[in-house]
C-alpha positions as CSV (number, residue, x, y, z in Angstrom):
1,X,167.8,125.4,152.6
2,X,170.0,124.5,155.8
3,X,166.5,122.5,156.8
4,X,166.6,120.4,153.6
5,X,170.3,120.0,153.6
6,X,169.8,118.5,157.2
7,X,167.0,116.0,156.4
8,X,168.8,115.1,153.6
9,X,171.9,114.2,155.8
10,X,169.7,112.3,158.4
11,X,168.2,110.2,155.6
12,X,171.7,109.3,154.2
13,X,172.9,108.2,157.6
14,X,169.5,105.9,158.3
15,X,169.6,104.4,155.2
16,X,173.3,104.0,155.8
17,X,172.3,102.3,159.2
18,X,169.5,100.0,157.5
19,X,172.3,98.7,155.3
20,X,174.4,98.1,158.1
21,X,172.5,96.1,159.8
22,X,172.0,93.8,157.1
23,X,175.9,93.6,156.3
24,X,176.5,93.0,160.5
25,X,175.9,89.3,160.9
26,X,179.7,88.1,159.6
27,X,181.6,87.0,162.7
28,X,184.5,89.5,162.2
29,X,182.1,92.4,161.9
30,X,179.5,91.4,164.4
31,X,182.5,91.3,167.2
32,X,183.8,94.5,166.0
33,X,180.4,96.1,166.3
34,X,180.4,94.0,170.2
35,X,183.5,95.6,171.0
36,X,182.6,98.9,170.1
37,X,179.3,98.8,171.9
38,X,181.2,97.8,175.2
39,X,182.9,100.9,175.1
40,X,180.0,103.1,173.9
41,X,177.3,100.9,175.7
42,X,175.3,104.0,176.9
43,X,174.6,105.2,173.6
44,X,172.0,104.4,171.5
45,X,171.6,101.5,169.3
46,X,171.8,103.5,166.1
47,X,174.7,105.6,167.2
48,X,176.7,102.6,168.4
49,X,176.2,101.0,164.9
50,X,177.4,104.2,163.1
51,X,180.2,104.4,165.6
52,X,181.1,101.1,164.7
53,X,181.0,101.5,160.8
54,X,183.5,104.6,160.8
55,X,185.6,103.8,163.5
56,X,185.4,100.7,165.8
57,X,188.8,101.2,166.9
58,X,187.6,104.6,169.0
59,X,187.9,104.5,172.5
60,X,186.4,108.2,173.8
61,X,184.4,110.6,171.9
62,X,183.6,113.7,171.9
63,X,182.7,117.4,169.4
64,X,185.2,119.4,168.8
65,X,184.3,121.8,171.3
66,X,183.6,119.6,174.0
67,X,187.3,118.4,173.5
68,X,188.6,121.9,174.2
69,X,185.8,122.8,177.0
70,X,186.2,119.8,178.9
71,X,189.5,118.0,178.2
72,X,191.7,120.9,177.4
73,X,192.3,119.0,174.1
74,X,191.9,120.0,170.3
75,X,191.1,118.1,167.1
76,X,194.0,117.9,165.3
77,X,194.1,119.1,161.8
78,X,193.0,116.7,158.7
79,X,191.0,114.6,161.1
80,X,187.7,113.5,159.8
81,X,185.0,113.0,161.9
82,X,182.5,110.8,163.1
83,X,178.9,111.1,161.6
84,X,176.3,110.3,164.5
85,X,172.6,111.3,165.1
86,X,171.9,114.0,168.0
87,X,168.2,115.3,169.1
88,X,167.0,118.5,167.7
89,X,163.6,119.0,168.9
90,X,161.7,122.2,167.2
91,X,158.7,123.9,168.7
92,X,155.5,123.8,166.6
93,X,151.7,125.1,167.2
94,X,149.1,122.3,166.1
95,X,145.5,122.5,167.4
96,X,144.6,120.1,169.8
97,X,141.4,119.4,171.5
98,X,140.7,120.9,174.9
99,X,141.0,118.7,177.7
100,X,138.9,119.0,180.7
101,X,141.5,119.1,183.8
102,X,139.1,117.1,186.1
103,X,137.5,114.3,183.6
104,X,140.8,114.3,181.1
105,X,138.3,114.6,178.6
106,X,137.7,116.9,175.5
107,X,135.5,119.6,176.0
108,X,132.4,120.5,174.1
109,X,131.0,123.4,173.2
110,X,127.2,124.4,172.7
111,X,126.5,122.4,169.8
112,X,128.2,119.3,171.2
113,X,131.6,119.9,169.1
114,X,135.4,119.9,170.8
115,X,136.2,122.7,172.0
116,X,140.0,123.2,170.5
117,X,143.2,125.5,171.2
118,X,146.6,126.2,169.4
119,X,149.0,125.1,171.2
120,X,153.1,125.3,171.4
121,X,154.7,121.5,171.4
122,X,158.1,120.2,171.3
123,X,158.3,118.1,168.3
124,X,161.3,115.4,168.3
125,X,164.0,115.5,165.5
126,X,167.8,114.8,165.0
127,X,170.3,116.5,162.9
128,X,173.8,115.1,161.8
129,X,176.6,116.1,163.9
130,X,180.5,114.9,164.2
131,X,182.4,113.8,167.3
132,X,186.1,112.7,167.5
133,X,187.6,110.1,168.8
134,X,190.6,110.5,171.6
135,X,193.0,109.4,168.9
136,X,192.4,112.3,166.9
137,X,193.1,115.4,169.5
138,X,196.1,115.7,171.0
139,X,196.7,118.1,174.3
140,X,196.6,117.7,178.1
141,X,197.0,113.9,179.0
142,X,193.3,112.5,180.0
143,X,193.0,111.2,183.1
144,X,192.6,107.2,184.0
145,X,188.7,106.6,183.0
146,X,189.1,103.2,181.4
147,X,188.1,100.5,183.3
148,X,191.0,98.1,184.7
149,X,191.5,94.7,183.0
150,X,190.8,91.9,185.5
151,X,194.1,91.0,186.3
152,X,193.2,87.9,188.1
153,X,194.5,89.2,190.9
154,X,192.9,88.4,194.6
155,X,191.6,91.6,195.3
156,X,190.3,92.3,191.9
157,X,188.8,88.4,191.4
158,X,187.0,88.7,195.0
159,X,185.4,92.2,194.0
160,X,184.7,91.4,191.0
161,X,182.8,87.4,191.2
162,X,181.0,88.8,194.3
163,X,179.5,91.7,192.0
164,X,178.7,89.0,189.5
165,X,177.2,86.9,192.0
166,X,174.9,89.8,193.4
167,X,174.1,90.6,189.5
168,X,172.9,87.0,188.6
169,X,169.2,86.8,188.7
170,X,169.6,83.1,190.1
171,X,172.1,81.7,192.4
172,X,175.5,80.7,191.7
173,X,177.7,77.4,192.8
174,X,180.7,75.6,192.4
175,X,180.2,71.9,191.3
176,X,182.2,69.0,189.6
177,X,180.3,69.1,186.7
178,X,180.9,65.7,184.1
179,X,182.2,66.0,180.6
180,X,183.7,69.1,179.5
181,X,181.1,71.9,180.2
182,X,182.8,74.5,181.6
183,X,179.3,75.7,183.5
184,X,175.7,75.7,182.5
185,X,172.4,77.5,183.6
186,X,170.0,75.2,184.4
187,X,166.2,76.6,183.1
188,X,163.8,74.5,185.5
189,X,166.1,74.5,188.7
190,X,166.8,78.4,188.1
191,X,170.2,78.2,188.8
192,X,174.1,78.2,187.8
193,X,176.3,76.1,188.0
194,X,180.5,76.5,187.4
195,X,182.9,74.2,187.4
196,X,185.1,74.1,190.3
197,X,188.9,74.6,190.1
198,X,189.1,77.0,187.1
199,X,191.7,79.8,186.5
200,X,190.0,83.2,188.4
201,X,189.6,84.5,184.9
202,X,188.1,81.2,183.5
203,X,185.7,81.3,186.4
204,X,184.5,85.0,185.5
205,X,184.1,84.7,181.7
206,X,182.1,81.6,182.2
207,X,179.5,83.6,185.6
208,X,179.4,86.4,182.8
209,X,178.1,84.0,179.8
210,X,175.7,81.8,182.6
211,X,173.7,85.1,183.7
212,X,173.6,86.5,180.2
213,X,171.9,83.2,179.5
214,X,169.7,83.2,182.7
215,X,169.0,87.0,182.3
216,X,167.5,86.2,178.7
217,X,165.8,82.6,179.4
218,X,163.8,84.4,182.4
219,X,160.6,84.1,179.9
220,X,160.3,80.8,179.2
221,X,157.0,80.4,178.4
222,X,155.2,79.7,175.1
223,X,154.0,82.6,173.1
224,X,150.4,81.4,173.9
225,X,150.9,82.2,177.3
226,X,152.0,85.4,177.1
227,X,150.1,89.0,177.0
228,X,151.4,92.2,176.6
229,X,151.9,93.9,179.7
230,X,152.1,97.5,180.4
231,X,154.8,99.8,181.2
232,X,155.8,103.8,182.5
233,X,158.5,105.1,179.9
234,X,160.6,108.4,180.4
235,X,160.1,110.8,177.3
236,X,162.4,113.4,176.5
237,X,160.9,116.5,174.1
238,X,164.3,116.0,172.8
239,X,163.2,112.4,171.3
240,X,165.3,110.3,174.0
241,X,163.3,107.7,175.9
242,X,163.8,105.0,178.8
243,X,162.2,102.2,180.4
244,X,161.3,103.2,184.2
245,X,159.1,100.4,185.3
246,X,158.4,97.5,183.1
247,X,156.0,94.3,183.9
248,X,152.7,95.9,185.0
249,X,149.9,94.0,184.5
250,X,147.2,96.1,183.1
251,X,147.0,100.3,182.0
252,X,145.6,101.4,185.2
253,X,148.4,99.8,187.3
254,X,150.8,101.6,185.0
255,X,148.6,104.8,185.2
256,X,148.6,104.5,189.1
257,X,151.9,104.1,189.1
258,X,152.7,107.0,187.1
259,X,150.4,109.3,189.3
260,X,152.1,108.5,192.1
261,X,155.7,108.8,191.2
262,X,154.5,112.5,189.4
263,X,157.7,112.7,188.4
264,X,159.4,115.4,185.4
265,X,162.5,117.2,185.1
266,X,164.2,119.7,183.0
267,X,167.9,118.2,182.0
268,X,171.0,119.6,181.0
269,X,170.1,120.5,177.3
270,X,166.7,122.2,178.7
271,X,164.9,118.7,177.3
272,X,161.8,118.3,179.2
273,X,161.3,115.0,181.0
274,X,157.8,113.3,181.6
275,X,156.2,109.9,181.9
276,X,154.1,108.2,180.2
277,X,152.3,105.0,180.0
278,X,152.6,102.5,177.0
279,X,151.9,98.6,176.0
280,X,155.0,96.4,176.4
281,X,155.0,93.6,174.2
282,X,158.2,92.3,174.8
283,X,157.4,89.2,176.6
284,X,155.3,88.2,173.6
285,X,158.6,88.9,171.5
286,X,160.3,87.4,173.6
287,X,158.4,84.5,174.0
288,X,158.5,84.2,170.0
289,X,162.5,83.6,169.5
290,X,164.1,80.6,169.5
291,X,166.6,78.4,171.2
292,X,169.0,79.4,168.5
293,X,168.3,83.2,168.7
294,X,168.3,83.2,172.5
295,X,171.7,81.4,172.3
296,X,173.5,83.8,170.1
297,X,172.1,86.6,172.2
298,X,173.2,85.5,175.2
299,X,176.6,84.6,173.6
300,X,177.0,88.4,172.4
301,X,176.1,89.6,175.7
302,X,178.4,87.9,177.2
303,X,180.9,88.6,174.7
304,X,180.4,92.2,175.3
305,X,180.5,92.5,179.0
306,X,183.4,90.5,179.0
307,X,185.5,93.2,176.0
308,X,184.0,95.8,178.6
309,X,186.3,94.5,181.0
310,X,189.2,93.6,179.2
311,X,188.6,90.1,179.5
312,X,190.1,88.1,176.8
313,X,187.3,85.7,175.0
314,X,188.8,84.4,171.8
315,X,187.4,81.1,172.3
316,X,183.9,82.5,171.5
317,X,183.1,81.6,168.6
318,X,180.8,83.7,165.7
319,X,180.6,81.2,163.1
320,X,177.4,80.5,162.6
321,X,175.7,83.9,162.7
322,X,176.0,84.6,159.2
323,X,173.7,81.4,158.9
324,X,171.5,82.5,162.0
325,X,170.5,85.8,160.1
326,X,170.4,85.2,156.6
327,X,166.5,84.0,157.1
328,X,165.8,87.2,159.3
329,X,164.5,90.3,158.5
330,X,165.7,93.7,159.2
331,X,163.2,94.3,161.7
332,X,164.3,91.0,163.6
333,X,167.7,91.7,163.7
334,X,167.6,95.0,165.1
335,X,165.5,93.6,167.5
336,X,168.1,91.3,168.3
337,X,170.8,94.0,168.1
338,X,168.4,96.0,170.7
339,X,168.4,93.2,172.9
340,X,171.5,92.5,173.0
341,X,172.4,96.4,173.5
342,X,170.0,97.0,176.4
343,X,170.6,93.6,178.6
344,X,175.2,94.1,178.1
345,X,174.5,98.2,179.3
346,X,172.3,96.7,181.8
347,X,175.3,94.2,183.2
348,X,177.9,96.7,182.5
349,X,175.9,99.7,184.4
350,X,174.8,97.8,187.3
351,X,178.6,95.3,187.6
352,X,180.3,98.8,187.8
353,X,177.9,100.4,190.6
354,X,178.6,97.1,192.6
355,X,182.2,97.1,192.2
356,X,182.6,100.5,192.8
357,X,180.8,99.7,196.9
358,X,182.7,96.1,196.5
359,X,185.9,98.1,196.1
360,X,185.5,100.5,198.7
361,X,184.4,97.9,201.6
362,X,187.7,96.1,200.1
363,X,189.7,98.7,201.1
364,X,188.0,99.6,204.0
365,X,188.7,95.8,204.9
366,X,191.9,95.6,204.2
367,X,193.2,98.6,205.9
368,X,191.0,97.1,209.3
369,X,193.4,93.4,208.0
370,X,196.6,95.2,207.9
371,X,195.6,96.5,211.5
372,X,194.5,93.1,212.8
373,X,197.6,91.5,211.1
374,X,200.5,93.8,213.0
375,X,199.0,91.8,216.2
376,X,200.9,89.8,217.6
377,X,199.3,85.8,218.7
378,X,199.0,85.7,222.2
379,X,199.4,82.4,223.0
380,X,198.8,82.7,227.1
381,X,195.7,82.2,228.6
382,X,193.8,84.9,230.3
383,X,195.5,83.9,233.7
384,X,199.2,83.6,232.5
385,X,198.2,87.6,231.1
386,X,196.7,88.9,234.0
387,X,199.5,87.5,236.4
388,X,202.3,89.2,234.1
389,X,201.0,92.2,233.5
390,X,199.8,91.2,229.5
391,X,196.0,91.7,229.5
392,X,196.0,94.4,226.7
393,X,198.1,92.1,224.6
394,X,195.6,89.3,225.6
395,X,192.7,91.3,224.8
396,X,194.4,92.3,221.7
397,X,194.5,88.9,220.4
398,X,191.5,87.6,221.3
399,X,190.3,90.5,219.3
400,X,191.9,89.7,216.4
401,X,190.8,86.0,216.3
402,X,187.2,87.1,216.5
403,X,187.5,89.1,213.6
404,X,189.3,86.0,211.6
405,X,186.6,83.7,213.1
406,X,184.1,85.7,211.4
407,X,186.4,86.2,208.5
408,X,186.4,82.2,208.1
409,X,182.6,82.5,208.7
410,X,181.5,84.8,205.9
411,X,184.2,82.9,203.7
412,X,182.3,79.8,203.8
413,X,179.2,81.4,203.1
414,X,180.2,82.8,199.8
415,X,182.3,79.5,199.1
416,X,178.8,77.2,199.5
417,X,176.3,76.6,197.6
418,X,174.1,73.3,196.3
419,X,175.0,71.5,199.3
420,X,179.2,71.6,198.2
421,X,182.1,73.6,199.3
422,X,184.5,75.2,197.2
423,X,187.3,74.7,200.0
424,X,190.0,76.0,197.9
425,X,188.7,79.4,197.2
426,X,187.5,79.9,201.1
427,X,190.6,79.1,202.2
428,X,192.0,81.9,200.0
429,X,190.2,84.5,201.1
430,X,191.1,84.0,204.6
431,X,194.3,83.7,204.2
432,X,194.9,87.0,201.7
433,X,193.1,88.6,205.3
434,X,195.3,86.3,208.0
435,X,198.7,85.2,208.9
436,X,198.0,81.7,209.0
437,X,198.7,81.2,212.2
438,X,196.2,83.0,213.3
439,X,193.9,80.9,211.0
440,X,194.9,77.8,212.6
């Protein structure tokens, strides 16, 4: 009875979810389902989505228990909760064919028939569950684990466009660029380019929407051109898979591959891990959007990296995806959703590992600039020091205006790019790490 109530339940909330999808596409919804996948973007698509439908406004969720077990926090009463999908694998005995361990091939008994055995497997289900969002407990006060706005600040802009910069799949530079383009990626040249003298914040949203585009334009090619290429996936018995290595050429690369990483693991939930090997026809699907697709894809990723982050993009504008997915079908626009989903957690996943090192050099750097700063310019030379006694003040200096010299250095090397200097921001960051008289 609990079985069919259950199945019951999951069919409600995936029909639920194949409506939603289809009732996405208007601008005020589509953002709203953007915003919530910013803050959720390590869930799954479907999960997101239902997120989304019940309560986009949720910031951190968790079940009722988990609130208690791990925040010190409880539900409070008349709350209603938050219907998502969760795994709940279930062991079942099927007979299989037996595999010969050497050949990987069934075996055969006298008359030339498979040999088979019963045997115990996991088989991949979900069930219904509620979480809550942070709104609706109440208790110990949570500690800071939302991500800072970008202030615009130095010290945040510099961490932040140099974690940008080392996400871009193509190189990034500062140009005067004619008309009122505020940056562009350039397909054949492989490369992006931002106009130079923009607010900090400005500058970011616009490196954000470039790579979304260059991260999504990669496959240019015509459809005719591309095959299906192979790829190792991570399988959890408890229905959960991942992407490990993607691009292979043919099965037996992917199979090699897979050999020789021989990789599986228990996790958390006592879910077996394994790999396996599978077709990959994204670049044919890939290959088959067009222009306008692509373009509203890129625009929501970079719509959602930039909500991750607290950056403010209002001039984005939805308008015309109604119209872009009233011809689609369901199929399509998940698709599209999916895409969308993977390449933002993607950005957001791999920005925050780099800023997290970024941030920690920066204050490695700027505890070594406050020493370097309390020197004092020795203006002497090394004669004039030695004769009065002042060669540890000398040495001090001199020092200190190596460590600037190569401050200036590294400053212009992350200021230049397509043959231009972006003087003004090089400048900056030498000065925010030296009195400028030192500089000079």
């Amino acid at each position: 009875m609990a079985e069919n109530r259950n199945a019951q339940q999951v069919r409600e909330i995936t029909d639920r979810l194949e409506q939603g999808i289809k009732e996405l596409f208007e601008s005020e919804r589509f953002k709203e389902y953007l915003r919530t996948m910013s803050k959720f973007y390590k869930y799954s698509f479907n999960n997101t989505l239902l997120i989304a439908m019940q309560k986009p406004e949720a910031t951190l969720i968790a079940g009722y228990t988990a609130w208690q077990r791990n925040f010190d926090r409880h539900v409070m009463k008349g709350e209603k909760g938050i219907r998502i999908l969760a795994p709940a694998p279930y062991k079942a005995k099927v007979e299989m064919e037996k595999i010969d361990p050497k050949t990987q091939k069934p075996m055969m008994d006298a008359d030339g028939k498979p040999i088979t055995e019963m045997v115990e497997v996991m088989r991949p289900a979900f069930k219904v569950v509620s979480v809550f969002d942070v709104s609706q407990t109440d208790g110990k006060e949570l500690p800071d684990i939302v991500v800072d706005e970008l202030t615009g600040s130095v010290e945040n802009y510099a961490a932040f466009f140099e974690a940008l910069r080392q996400e871009s799949p193509v190189p990034i530079a500062f140009e005067d660029i004619s008309g009122s383009a505020k940056g562009y990626y350039h397909l054949e040249d492989r490369r992006i380019a931002i106009q130079e003298g923009m607010s900090e914040v400005q500058t970011v949203k616009t490196a954000i929407h470039e790579i979304a585009h260059a991260k999504l334009h990669a496959l240019n090619q015509p459809e005719t051109e591309q095959k299906p290429a192979w790829k190792v996936v991570m399988l959890s018995d408890g229905g959960t898979r991942k992407d490990l290595m993607t691009g292979l050429a043919s099965e037996p690369e992917a199979n090699e591959a897979a050999e020789k990483l021989d990789w599986r693991y228990v996790d958390e939930n006592q879910f077996e891990w394994r790999l396996v090997v599978e077709e990959d026809d994204t670049p044919v699907q890939e290959a088959r959007k067009d222009r306008h697709t692509k373009e509203v894809e890129a625009e929501a990723v970079a719509y959602t990296v930039c909500q991750r982050y607290g950056i403010e993009t209002s001039d984005y504008s939805f308008g015309y995806i109604a119209g872009w997915s009233s011809d689609k079908e369901t199929k399509e626009l998940k698709g599209s959703l999916e895409t969308i989903r993977r390449t933002a957690a993607e950005m957001i996943g791999s920005i925050d590992e780099k800023l997290k090192v970024l941030t920690a050099e920066q204050e490695k750097s700027q505890a070594k600039t406050e020493e370097v700063s309390a020197v004092p310019l020795y203006k002497q030379t090394a004669e004039y020091a030695r004769d009065h006694g002042e060669l540890d003040a000398y040495r001090a200096s001199m020092d200190a205006n190596t460590d600037c010299k190569e401050a200036i250095e590294n400053a212009i090397a992350r200021s230049y790019g397509d043959n231009h200097l972006n003087a003004e921001s090089a400048v900056k960051d030498v000065l925010a790490q030296f009195p400028q008289e030192r500089v000079e």
